[in-house]
N, C-alpha and C positions, 0 to 999 in steps of 0.2 A: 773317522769315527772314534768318539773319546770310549776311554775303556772305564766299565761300571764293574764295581765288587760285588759280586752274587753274595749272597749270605746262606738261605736255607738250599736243602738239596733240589726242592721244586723249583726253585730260582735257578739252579747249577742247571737243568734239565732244559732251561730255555736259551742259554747261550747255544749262538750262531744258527738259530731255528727263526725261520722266517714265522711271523705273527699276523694276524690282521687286527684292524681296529679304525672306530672311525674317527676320520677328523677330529670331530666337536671333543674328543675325550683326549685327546692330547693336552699336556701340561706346558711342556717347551718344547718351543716355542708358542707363540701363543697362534689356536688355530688361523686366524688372518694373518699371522708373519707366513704360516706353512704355504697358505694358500697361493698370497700372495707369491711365493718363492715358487710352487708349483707351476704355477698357471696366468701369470702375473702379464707375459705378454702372450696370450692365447688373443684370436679374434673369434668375439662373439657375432651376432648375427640378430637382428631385430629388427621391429615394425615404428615406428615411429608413429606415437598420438598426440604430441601436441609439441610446441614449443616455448621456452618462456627466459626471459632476455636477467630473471631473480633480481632485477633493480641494479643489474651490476653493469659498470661501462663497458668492461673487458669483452663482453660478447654475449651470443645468446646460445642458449641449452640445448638439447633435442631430450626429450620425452618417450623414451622407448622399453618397451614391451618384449623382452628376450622369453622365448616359449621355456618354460623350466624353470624360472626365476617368479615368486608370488610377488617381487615389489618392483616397482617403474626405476628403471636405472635415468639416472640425468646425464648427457654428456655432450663438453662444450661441441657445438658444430664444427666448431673449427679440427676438435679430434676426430671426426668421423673419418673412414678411411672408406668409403666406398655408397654410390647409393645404387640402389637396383629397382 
């Protein structure tokens, strides 16, 4: 942990005091480096709707639906690590 120069007395009052805050308002790193660093090799869990091969030779996509997530993640089949 790099060491930060407090300036006013309110700032002196927050050293070594755990804080909260979310994600999206962090500066630096930028929130998807943090995220990324966080939770980067987490396994998600999802329903698969369709699939689509995007024109590319390398392989085809899986189209899936993770509950808590508003947008369709893409991801090659080939990474898929499990089906149920």
């Amino acid at each position: 942990m790099r060491n930060v120069t407090l300036r006013s007395e309110s700032e002196m009052a927050l050293q070594d005091r755990w804080v909260h805050f979310r994600i999206a308002d962090v500066f630096e790193p930028t929130p998807q480096q943090l995220l990324f660093e966080l939770h980067g090799e987490d396994l998600l869990q999802g329903v698969v709707v369709g699939t689509s091969d995007s024109g590319q030779a390398n392989g085809t996509f899986a189209i899936v639906h993770v509950e808590g997530v508003d947008r369709l993640l893409v991801v090659p089949l080939a990474r898929l690590q499990g089906v149920v």
